[in-house]
PDB file as gemmi writes it, atoms N, CA and C in Angstrom:
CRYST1    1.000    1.000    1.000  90.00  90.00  90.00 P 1                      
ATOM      1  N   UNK A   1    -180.143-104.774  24.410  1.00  0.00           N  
ATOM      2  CA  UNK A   1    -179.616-103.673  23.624  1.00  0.00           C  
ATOM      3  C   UNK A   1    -180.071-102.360  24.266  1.00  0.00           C  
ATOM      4  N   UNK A   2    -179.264-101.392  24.379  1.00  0.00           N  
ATOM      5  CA  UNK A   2    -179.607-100.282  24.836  1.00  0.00           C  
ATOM      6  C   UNK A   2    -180.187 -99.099  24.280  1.00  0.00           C  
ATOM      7  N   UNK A   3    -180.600 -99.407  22.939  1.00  0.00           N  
ATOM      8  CA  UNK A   3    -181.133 -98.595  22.232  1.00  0.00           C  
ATOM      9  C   UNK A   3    -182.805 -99.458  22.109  1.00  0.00           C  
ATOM     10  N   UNK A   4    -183.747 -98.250  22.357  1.00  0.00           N  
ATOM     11  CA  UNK A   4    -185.059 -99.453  22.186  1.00  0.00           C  
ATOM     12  C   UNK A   4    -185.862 -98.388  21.406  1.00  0.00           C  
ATOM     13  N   UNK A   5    -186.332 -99.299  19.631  1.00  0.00           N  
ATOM     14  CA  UNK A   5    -187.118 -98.720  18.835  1.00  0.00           C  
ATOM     15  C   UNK A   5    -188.586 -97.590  19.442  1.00  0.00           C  
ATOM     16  N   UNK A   6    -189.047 -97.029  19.143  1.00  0.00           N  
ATOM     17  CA  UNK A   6    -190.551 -96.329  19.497  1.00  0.00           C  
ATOM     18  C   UNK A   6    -191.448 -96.261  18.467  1.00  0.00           C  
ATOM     19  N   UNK A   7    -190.746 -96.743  17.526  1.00  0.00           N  
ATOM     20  CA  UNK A   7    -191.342 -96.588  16.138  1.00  0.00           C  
ATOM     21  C   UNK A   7    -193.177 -96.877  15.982  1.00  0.00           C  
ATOM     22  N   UNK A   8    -193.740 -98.290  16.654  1.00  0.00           N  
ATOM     23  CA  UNK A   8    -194.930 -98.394  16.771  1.00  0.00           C  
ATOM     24  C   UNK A   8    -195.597 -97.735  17.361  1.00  0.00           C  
ATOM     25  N   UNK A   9    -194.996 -97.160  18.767  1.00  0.00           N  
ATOM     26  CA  UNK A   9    -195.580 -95.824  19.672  1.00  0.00           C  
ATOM     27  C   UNK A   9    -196.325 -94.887  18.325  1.00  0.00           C  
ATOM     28  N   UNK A  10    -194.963 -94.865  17.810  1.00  0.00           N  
ATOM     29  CA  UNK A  10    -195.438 -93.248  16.713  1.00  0.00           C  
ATOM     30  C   UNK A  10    -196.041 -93.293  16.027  1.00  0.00           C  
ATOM     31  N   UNK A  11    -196.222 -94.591  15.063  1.00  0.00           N  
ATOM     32  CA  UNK A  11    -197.301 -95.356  14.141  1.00  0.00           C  
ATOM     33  C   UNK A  11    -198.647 -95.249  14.860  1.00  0.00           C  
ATOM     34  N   UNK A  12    -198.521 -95.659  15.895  1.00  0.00           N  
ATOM     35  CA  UNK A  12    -199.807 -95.920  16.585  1.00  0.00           C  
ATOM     36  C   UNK A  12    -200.512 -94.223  16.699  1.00  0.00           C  
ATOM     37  N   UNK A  13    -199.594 -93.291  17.556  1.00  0.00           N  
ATOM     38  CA  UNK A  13    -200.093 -91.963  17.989  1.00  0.00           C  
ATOM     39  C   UNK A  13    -200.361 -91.162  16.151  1.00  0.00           C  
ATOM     40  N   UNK A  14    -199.658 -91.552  15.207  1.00  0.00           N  
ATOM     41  CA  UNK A  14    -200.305 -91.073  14.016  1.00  0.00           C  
ATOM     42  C   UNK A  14    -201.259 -91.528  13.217  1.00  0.00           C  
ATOM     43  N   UNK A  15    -201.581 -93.208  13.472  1.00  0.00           N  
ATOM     44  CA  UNK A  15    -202.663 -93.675  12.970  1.00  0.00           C  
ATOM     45  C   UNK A  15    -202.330 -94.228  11.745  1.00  0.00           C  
ATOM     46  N   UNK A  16    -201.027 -94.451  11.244  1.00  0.00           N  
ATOM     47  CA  UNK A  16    -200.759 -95.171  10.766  1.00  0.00           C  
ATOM     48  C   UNK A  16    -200.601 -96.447  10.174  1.00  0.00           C  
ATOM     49  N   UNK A  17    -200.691 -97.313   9.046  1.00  0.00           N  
ATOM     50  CA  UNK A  17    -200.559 -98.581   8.987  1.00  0.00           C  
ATOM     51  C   UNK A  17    -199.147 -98.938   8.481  1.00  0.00           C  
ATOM     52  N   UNK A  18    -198.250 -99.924   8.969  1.00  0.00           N  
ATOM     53  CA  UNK A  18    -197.237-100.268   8.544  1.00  0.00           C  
ATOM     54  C   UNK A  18    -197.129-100.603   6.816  1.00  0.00           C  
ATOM     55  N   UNK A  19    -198.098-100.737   6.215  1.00  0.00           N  
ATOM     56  CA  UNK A  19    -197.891-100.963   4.932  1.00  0.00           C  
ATOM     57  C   UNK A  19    -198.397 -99.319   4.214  1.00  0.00           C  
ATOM     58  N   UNK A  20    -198.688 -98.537   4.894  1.00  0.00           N  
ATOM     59  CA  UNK A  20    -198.855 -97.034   4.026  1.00  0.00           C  
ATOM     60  C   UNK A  20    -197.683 -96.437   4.677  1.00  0.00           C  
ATOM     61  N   UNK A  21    -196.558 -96.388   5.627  1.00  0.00           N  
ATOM     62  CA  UNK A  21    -195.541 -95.922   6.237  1.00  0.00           C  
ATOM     63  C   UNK A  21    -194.508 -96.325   5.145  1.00  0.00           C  
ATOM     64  N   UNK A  22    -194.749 -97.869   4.713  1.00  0.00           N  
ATOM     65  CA  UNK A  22    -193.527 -98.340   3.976  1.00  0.00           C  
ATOM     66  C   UNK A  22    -193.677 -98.110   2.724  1.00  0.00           C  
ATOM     67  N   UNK A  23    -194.805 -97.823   2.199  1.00  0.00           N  
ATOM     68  CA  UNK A  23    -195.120 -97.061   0.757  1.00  0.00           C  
ATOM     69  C   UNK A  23    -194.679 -95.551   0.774  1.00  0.00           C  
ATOM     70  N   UNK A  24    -195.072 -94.612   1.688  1.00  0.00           N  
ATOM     71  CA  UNK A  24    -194.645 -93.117   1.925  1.00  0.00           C  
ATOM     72  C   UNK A  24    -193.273 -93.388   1.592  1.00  0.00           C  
ATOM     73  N   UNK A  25    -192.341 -93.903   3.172  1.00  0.00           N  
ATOM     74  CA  UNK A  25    -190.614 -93.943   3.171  1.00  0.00           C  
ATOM     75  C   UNK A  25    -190.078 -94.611   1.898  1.00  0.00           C  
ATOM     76  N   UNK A  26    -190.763 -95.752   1.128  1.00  0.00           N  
ATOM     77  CA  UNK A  26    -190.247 -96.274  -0.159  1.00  0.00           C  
ATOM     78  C   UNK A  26    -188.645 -97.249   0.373  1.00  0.00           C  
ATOM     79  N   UNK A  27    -189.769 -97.775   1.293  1.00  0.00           N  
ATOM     80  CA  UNK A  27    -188.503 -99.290   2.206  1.00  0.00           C  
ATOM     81  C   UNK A  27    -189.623-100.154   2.016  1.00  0.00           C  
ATOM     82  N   UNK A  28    -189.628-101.822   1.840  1.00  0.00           N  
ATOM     83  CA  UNK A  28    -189.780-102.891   1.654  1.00  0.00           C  
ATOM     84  C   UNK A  28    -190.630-103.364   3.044  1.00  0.00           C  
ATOM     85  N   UNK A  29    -191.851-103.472   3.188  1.00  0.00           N  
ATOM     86  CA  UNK A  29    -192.528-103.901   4.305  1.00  0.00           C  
ATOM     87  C   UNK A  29    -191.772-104.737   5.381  1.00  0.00           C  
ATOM     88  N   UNK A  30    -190.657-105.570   4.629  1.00  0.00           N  
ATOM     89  CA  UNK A  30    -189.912-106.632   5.638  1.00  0.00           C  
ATOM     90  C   UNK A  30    -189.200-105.946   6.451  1.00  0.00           C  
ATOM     91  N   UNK A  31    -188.570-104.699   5.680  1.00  0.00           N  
ATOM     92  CA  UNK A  31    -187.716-104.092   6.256  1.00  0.00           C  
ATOM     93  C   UNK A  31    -188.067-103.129   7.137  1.00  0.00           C  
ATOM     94  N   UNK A  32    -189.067-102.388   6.919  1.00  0.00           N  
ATOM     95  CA  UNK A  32    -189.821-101.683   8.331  1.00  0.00           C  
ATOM     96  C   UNK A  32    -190.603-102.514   9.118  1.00  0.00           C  
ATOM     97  N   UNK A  33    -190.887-103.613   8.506  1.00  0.00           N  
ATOM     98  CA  UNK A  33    -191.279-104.481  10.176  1.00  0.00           C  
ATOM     99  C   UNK A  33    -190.010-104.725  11.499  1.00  0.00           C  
ATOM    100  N   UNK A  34    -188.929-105.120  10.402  1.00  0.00           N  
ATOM    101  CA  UNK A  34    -187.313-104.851  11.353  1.00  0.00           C  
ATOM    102  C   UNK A  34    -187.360-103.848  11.938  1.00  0.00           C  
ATOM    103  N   UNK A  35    -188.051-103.075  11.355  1.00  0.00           N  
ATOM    104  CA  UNK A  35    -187.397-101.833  12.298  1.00  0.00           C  
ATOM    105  C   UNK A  35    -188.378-101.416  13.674  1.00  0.00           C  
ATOM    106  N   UNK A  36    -189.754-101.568  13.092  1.00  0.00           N  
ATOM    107  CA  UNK A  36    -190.571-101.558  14.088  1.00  0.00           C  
ATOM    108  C   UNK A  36    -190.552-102.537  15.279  1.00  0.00           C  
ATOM    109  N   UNK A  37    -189.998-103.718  15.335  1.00  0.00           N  
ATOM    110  CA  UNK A  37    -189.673-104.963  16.147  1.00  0.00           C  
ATOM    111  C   UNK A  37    -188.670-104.445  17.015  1.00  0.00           C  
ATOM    112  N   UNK A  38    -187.789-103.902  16.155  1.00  0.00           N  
ATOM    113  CA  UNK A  38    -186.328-103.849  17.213  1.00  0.00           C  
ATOM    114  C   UNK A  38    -185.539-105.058  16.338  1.00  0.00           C  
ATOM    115  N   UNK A  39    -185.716-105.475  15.550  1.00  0.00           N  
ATOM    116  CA  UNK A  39    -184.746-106.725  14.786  1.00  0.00           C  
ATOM    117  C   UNK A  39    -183.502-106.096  13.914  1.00  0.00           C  
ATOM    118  N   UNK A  40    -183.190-105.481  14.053  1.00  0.00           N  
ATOM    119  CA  UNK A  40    -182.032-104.551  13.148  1.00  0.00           C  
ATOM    120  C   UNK A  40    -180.871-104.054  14.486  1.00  0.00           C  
ATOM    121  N   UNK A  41    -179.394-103.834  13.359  1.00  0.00           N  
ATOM    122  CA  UNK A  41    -178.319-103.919  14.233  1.00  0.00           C  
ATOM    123  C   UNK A  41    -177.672-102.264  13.948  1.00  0.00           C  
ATOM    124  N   UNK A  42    -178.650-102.105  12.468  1.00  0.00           N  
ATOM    125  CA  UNK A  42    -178.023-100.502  12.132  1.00  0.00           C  
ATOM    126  C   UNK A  42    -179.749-100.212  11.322  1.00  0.00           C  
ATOM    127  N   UNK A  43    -180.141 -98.253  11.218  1.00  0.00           N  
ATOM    128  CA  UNK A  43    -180.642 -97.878  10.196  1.00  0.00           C  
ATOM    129  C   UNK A  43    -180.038 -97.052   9.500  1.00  0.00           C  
ATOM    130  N   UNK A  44    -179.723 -96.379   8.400  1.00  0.00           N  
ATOM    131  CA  UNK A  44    -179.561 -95.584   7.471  1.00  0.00           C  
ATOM    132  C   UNK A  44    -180.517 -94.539   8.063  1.00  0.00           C  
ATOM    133  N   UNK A  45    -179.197 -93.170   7.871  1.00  0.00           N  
ATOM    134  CA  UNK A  45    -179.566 -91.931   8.251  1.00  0.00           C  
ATOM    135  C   UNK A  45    -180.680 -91.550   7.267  1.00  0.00           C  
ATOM    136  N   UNK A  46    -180.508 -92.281   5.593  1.00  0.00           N  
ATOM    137  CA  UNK A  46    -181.539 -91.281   5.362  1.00  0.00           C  
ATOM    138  C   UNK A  46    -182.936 -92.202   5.231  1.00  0.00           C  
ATOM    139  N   UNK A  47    -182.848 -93.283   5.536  1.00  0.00           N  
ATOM    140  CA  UNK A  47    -184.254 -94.471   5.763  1.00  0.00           C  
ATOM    141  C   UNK A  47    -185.215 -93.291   7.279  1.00  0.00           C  
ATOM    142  N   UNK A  48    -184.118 -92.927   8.603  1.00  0.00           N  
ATOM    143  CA  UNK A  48    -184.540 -92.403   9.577  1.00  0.00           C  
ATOM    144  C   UNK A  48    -185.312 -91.036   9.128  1.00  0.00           C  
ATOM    145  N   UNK A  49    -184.170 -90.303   8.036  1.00  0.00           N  
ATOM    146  CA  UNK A  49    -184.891 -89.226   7.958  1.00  0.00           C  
ATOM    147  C   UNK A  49    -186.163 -89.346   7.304  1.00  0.00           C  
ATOM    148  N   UNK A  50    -186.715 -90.312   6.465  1.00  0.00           N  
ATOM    149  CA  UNK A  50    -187.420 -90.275   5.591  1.00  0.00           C  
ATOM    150  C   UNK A  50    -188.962 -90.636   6.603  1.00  0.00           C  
ATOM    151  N   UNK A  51    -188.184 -91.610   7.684  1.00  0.00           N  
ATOM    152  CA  UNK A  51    -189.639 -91.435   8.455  1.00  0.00           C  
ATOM    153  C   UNK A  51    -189.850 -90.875   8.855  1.00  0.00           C  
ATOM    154  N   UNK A  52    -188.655 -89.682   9.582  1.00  0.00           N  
ATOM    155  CA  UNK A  52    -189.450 -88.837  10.348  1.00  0.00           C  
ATOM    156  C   UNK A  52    -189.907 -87.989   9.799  1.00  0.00           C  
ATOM    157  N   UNK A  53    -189.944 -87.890   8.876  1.00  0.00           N  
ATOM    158  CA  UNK A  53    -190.413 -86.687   7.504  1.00  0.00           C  
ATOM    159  C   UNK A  53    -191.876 -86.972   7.433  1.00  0.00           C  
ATOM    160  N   UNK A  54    -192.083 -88.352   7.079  1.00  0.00           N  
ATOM    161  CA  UNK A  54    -193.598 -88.911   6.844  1.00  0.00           C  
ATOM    162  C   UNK A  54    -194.242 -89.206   8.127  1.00  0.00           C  
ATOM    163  N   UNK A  55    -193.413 -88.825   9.767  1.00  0.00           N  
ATOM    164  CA  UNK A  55    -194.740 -88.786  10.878  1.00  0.00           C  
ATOM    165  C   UNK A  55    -194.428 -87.288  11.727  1.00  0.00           C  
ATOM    166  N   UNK A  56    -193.696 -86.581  10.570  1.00  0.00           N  
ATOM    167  CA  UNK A  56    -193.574 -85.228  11.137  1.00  0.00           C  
ATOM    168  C   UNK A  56    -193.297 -85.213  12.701  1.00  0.00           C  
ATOM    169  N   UNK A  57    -191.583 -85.776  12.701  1.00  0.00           N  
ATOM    170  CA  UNK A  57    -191.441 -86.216  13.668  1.00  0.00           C  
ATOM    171  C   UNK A  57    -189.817 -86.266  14.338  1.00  0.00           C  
ATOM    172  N   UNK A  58    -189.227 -86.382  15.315  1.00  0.00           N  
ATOM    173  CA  UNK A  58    -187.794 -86.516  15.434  1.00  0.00           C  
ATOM    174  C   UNK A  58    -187.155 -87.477  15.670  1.00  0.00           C  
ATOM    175  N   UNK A  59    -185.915 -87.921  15.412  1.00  0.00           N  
ATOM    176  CA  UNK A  59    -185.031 -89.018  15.564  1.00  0.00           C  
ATOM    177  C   UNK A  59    -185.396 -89.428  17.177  1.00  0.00           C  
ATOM    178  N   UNK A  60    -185.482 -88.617  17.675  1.00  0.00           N  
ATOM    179  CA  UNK A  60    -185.558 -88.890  19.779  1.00  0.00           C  
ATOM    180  C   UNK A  60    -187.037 -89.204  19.815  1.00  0.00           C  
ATOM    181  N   UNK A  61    -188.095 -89.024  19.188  1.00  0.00           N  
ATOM    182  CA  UNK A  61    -189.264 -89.807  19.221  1.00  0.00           C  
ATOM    183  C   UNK A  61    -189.442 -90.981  19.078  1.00  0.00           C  
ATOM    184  N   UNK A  62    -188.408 -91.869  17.824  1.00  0.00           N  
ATOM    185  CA  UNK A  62    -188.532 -93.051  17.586  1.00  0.00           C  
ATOM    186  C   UNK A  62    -187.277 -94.095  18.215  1.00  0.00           C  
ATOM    187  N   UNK A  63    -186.521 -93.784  18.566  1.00  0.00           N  
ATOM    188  CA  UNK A  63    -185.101 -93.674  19.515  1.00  0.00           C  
ATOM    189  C   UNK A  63    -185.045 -93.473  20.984  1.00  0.00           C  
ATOM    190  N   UNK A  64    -184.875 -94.195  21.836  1.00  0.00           N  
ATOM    191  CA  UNK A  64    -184.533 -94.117  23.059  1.00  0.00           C  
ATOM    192  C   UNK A  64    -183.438 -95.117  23.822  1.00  0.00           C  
ATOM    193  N   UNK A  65    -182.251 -94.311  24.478  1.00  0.00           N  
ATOM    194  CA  UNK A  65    -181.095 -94.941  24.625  1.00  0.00           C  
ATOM    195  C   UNK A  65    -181.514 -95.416  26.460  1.00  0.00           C  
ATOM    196  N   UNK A  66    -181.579 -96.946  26.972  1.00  0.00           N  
ATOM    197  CA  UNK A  66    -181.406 -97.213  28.208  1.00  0.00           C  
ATOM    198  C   UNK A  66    -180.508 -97.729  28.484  1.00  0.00           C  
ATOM    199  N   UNK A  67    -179.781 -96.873  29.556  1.00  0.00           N  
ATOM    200  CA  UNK A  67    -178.652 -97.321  29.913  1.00  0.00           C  
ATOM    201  C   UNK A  67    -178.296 -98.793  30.054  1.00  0.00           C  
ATOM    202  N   UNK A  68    -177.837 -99.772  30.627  1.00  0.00           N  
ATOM    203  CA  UNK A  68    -177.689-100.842  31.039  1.00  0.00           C  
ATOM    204  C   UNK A  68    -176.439-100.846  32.218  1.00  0.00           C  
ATOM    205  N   UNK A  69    -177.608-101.400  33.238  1.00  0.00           N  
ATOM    206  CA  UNK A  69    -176.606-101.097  34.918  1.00  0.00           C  
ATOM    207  C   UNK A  69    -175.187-101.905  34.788  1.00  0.00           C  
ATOM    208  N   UNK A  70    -174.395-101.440  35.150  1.00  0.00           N  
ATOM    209  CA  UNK A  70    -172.695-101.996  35.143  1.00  0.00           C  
ATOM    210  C   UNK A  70    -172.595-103.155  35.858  1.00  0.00           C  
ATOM    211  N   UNK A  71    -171.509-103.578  35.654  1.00  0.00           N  
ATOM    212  CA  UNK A  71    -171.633-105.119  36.073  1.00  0.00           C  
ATOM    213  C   UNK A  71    -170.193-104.997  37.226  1.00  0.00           C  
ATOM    214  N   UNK A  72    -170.325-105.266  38.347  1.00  0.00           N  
ATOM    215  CA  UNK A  72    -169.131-104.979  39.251  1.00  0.00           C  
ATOM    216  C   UNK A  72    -168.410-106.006  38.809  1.00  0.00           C  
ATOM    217  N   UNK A  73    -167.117-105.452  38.890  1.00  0.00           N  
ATOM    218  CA  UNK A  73    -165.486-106.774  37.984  1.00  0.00           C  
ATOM    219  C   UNK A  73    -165.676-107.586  39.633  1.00  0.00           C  
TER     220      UNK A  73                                                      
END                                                                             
């Protein structure tokens, strides 16, 4: 997938625990472990905003798009 989570990066650089992140945002521990893994296919704009709110932080911090090299026909 060409989109790869950072989410633990940011957890980590704020000192965070995944179960006080998912109490702040008010999402279901299962469901921010998905997200922290990379196991999810979509997030909700306002699930995103809500974290980046609680690590005082931007969508491109927890978000990073890698390309994937083309495949010659």
């Amino acid at each position: 997938m060409p989109i790869i989570l950072r989410l633990d990066r940011m957890m980590a650089d704020r000192k965070i625990s995944l179960n006080e992140l998912a109490d702040k945002v008010g999402i279901a521990n299962v469901n921010l472990s998905k997200i922290k893994t990379g196991k999810i296919s979509a997030i909700r704009f306002s699930t995103l905003e809500a974290i980046c709110d609680v690590l005082d932080c931007q969508p491109g911090d927890i978000l990073e798009f890698k390309r994937e090299p083309k495949q010659e026909k």
